[in-house]
Each structure stands twice: as C-alpha cells, then as structure tokens.
N, C-alpha and C positions, 0 to 999 in steps of 0.2 A: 837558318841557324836558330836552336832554341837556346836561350834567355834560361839562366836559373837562377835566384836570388841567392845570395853567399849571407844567409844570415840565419841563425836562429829565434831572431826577436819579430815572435808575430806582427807586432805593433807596426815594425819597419816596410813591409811586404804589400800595403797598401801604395803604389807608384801614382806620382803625378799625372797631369795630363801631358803627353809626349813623348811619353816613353813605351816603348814596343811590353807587348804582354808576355809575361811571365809564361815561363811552361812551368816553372814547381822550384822546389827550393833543395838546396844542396847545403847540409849541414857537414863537422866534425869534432871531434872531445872538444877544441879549443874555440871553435863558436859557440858548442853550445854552454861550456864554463862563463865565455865569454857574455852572455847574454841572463846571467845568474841560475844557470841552472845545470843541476847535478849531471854526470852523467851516469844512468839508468835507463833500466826497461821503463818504468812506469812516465821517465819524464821523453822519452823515443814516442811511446805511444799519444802523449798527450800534443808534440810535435804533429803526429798523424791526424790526430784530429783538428789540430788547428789549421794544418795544409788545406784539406775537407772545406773546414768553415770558409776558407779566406777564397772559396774556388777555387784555387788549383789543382793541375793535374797528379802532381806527381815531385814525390819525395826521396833524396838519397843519403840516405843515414852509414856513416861510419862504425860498425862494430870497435869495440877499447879495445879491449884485448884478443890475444890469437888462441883461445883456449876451445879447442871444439866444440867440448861439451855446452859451456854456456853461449856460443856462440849459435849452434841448433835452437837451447832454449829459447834464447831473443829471437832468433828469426819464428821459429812458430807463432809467437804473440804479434810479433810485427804482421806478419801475415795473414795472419789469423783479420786484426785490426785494420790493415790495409783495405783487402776485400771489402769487411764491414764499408769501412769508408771512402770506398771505390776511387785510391789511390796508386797510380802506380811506383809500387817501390821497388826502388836500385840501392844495393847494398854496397858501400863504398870497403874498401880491405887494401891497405898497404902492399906496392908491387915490390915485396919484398921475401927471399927464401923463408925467413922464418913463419911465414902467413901461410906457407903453403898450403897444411893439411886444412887448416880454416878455409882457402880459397877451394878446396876440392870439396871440403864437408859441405858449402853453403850452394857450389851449382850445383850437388848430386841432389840436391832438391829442388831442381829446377829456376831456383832463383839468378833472376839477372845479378853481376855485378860489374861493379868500376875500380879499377884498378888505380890509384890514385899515387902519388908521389913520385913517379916513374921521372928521371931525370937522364936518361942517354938511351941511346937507339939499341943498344941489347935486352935493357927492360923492356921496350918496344917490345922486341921479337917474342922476347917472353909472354909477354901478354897477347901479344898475337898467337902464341903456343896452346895457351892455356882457354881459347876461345871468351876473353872477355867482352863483356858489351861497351864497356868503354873505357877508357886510360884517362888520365887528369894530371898531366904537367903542371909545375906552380911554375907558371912564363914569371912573375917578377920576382920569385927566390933564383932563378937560373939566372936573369940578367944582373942579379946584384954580384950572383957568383962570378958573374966577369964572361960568361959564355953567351956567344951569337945562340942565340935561341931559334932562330928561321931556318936552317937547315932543317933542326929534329922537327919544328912544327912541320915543313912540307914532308920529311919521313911522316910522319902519324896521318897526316893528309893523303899519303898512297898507300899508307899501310889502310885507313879505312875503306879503301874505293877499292881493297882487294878479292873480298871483303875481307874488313878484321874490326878492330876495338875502334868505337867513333870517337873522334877527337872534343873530347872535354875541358876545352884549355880555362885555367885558372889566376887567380892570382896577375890582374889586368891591370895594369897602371896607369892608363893613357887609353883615351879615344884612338891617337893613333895604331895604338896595339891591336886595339880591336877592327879599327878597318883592315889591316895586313891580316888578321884573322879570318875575317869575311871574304876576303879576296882569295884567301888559299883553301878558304872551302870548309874550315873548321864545324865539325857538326853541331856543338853545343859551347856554349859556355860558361861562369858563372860567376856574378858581380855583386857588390854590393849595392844595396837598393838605394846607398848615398852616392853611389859611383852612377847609376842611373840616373837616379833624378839631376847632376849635376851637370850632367851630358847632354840630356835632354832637349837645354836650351841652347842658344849659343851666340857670343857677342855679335859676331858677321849679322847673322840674322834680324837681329835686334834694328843695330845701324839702318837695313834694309828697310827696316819695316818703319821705322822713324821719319825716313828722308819719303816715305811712299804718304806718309801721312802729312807730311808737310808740302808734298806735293798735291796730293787732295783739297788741301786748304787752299793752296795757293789757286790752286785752278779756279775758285770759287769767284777771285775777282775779275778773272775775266770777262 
C-alpha cells in the first residue's frame, strides 16, 4: 500500500521515526488555502518543487476549476515543471458530469488522473468507464453521512484487480480504518502527516517495552 501525506505544508512532510515512508503528497483548493496559500499555477509549481526538495516521489494536484482552457494551460506548466523535477504527477478532477470535458481534455494529453470525491458504486463504474488511474472516496465524509462504507470499499477493491481505477481511500479517521483498508487490498491512501506520526507509536507497545526493562533490571540481581 502507498502512503501519501494529505497536506500542503511542507514543513509537516518530514515524518517521525516509525512511521512507513511516504510515496508523495496529495493535495486540494482546501488544503492548500488551508496551509496559507493561494490557489494558483505559480503556488502548484512551487508545491512541485518542494515535493523534489523534500525526496519524494510523486505529487497529485487538484485543478479549481472545470474550465478546459486554463485547465491545459496549468497542466503544460505543471508538466513541463514535474519532468524538470522528476516528479510524478497525478492530476486529481472531481467525479463529477460537469468535469467531464476537463476529464477528457487532461488524459487526451496523456496525463494520469484521480478521480476524487466519488461516493456510490455508479461513480465507480463511471470512473472505471472513463479509464482512470485512480478514484479517492472521502471514507470519513461517508461514515458521517451515516453509510456502511465497506461494501463500496470492497466494490473499488474488485473494480481495481479488474483492472480499473486503484483504490485511493481518503479521509481516515482511525488506525482501525486503515487496517480494514489494508486487509481489503486498498492500493493507496492518504493521511495526515499528524494522523501518522500519532499512529506510529502505540500505548500496548510502550507497557511491553516497560515491563521488558524492568525485567532486565531485575534479572541483574540474580
């Protein structure tokens, strides 16, 4: 399973000791607002470079709007940029009708994309339709919405193994989420780099290692 950081703030993408490595980071408008900065071409490329700087592999940037034209424009520079800094990038696009001609203009240039927001099993198909490389359910907007979410994850689990869109699940609220993810085979996912590091460690473990050190001791006076 690849590991993508859910954050825009370079600063945050440097992970503890424990925690599995990073394959790249997965941004959209509302993290990168979030993290104080505009959304723009100029501040998408400076994202690119900083993915570069920080070692990682690989970056997936959400286009704002569905507007073809400037949607080409951004991708050439993105592209253009990437290459320079030998990142690969996956262009995220809402699975949504009005995206359409944006989802056609951006593969007819060969560009990967991720199909992101998709919440019920005919967006699925859709996306499986339209050959994307990957789909991005928000798993903690669906369970707040009051829906069993493990059905659609094992749907996107067989729809990937068919082959079709690789299961990009998001929006992780619990370690438990993510072992059922890992067990059903989810290809990617993408977390906060606080939701990592917090995970990382873990109380059991800790106890474990405690009672092993106070057994070392003890052993001493025999």
């Amino acid at each position: 399973m690849k590991v993508f950081l859910d954050s825009a703030v370079a600063s945050s993408w440097a992970l503890p000791a424990g925690c599995p490595a990073a394959q790249g980071v997965t941004t959209n408008p509302t993290l990168v607002l979030q993290a104080g900065l505009p959304v723009t071409l100029p501040a998408y490329i400076g994202l690119l470079g900083a993915v570069s700087d920080a070692g990682l592999a690989e970056l997936m940037l959400q286009l704002p709007r569905p507007d073809v034209t400037e949607a080409l424009q951004w991708l050439r520079a993105l592209q253009t940029a990437a290459a320079e800094r030998k990142v690969t990038l996956t262009i995220k696009l809402p699975c949504h009708p009005d995206w359409l001609a944006c989802i056609r203009a951006v593969q007819a240039t060969g560009q990967a994309i991720l199909l992101t927001g998709l919440s019920n099993p005919v967006q699925l198909l859709w996306a499986q339709s339209l050959k994307a490389q990957y789909v991005a359910p928000y798993i903690g907007r669906l369970v707040a919405d009051g829906r069993d979410v493990w059905p659609f994850m094992q749907a996107c689990v067989a729809v990937q193994q068919a082959p079709g869109p690789a299961l990009l699940a998001a929006s992780i609220k619990s370690p438990d989420v993510l072992a059922k993810l890992l067990a059903y085979g989810a290809a990617a996912v993408t977390l906060p780099p606080a939701s990592l590091a917090a995970w990382a460690g873990d109380a059991l473990t800790n106890t474990a290692m405690a009672q092993f050190d106070r057994d070392v001791a003890a052993s001493a006076l025999l």
